[in-house]
C-alpha positions, 0 to 999 in steps of 0.5 A: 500500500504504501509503495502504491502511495509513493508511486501516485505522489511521484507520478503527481510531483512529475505531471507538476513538473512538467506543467512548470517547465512548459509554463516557463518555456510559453513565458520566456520564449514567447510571451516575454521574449521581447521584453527580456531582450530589452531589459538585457540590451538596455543593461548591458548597453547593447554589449549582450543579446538574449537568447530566449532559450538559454535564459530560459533553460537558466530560469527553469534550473533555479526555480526547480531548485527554489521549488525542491528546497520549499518542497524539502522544508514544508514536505508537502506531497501529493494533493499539497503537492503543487503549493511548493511549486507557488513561490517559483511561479511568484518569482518567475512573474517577478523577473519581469515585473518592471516598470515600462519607462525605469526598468527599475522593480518596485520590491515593496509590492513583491515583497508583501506578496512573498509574506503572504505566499510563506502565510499560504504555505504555513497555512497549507502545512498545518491543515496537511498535519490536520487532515486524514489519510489519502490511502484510499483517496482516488488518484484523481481525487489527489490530482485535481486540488494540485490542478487548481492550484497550478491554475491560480499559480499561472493566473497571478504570475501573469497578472502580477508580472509587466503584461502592458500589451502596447509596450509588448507590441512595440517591442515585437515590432522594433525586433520584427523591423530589424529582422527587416520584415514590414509585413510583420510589423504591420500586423503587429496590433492590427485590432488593438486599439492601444499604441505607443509613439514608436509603435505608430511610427513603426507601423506606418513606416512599414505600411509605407514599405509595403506600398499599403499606407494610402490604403490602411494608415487610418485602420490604426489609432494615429493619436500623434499626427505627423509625429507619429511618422517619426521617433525620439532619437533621444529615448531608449538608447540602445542598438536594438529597441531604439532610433538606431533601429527605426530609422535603418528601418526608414532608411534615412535620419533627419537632421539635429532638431529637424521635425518629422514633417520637415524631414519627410518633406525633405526627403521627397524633395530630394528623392521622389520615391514611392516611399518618400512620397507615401510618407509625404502625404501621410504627413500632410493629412496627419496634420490636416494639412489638406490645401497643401496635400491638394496643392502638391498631389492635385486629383489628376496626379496620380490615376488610381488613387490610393483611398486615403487620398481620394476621402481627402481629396473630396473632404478638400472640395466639401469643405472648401468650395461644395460646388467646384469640379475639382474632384468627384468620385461617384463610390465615396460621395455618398458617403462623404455627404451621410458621414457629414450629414451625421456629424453636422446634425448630431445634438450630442456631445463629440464623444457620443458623435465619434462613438456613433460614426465610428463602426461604420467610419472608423477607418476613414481619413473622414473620422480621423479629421473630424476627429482631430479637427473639425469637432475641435472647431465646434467646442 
């Protein structure tokens, strides 16, 4: 009987085992690689790169040894097996746990909370010396409170560790831009409806790569007008996660104290590419520049227009002069003519008006000015 018991406690240890090891490989390999390689290039001053396998086969060795010297104190087994494994999972959310501008910890938090995991455990430890037998308990009677508590282990490392997904998707999108592939940083966030001002310039650099920015520029949040064509050369100094990367992405850099909007100007100017020019004109309607837009890209420019510039072209005509012959277009005119009707009689606050256009408008170069500006303009 009592070799019976070891056996099932044993195959209980290994199946928790199994469980922690495959969590910590999902945790560093994939859901914190991003953010691990930040931390160690921005540490290390760029000297060091992290390989997501080593640095988690590193962790994996000490939080097993973390967790067999719980295990050899408290000698919990079998059901109360999974407690000792408790403190590597808090510790593993811990490594992480930095704050996303300081990459420095805040250890009075992680503290209490290793306090009240050694409460758990004592706790845990004086119901085990209270509690009857477990001979004749089924196996899967012992495994499922194990089972449980893996489940909550699990939750509170993901909820107490840095799970900020806007700064995640920056960082995945500055590795997917050194690796050279836009179509991946594109896609980075492409439903989230939070973002960074590196994350923004970094997705729409890339839209402009793939020949899509006319197109798509306004399926993303553009909370930063022409700024967000650019970033600060001033912020995140290191080879990897910083400005060194965006514009070798880019291709070109601008001159000491030069705005984005001056710099991609310049840069059309001097070389009239299609991607000089794409990031041109994205800067110019970020910035409702639209006379400008109109000025420099008239409609005969450029024959099958990308959207963007055909909305502009027509919000230009609407709000300028209705009656000129300046531009028609007989696929977005009518809905042109109920976005501003919506918008010019809705009696609601501007949220609530925003809120009302935005399933059917969302992704428009119409919502975004009315947005930006216009509704500005009736305050």
């Amino acid at each position: 009987m009592r070799r019976n018991q070891d056996k099932r406690e044993k195959t209980i240890a290994i199946i928790h085992a199994v469980l922690f090891i495959a969590f910590t490989a999902f945790f560093y390999i994939f859901f914190q690689r991003d953010l691990i390689a930040f931390m160690q290039a921005t540490w290390s001053r760029g000297q060091t790169l992290n390989n997501p396998f080593v640095t988690a086969a590193i962790v994996m060795v000490l939080l097993v040894l973390l967790r067999r010297a719980v295990k050899n104190i408290t000698h919990l087994t079998g059901r109360w097996d999974a407690f000792t494994w408790l403190p590597s999972y808090l510790v593993l959310g811990f490594t992480t746990a930095v704050d996303s501008r300081t990459l420095h910890y805040n250890l009075i938090p992680w503290a209490t909370i290793m306090g009240v995991c050694l409460l758990v455990l004592l706790l845990v430890c004086w119901i085990r010396n209270h509690w009857s037998s477990d001979k004749r308990t089924t196996f899967f009677s012992l495994l499922l409170p194990g089972w449980i508590v893996t489940a909550v282990s699990m939750v509170l490392c993901m909820i107490l560790t840095n799970n900020d997904a806007a700064l995640h998707q920056e960082l995945a999108a500055y590795r997917y831009a050194a690796e050279g592939h836009s179509e991946r940083v594109a896609a980075v966030g492409r439903r989230s409806l939070e973002t960074t001002p590196a994350l923004t310039a970094l997705r729409n650099v890339a839209l402009a790569h793939e020949g899509t920015i006319g197109d798509e520029l306004f399926s993303y949040p553009q909370p930063y007008g022409a700024d967000g064509l650019g970033v600060n050369r001033f912020t995140r100094q290191n080879t990897l996660f910083g400005a060194e990367t965006f514009y070798a992405f880019l291709g070109a850099e601008p001159y000491g104290g030069e705005t984005t909007a001056a710099f991609l100007q310049r840069l059309y100017r001097q070389d009239d590419t299609p991607l000089h020019r794409d990031l041109y004109v994205a800067s110019l309607l970020l910035d409702g520049r639209l006379s400008e837009f109109v000025e420099a890209f008239p409609p005969s420019a450029k024959a099958d227009a990308p959207r963007h510039w055909r909305e502009a072209w027509l919000l230009y005509r609407a709000l300028s002069d209705p009656m000129s012959s300046l531009y028609s277009d007989a696929e977005l005119q009518p809905l042109l003519d109920d976005f501003l009707t919506k918008l010019r009689t809705s009696h609601t606050d501007n949220q609530t008006t925003l809120n009302a256009l935005y399933l059917t408008y969302g992704k428009t170069y119409w919502f975004y000015y009315a947005e930006r500006f216009l509704l500005k303009e009736r305050d």
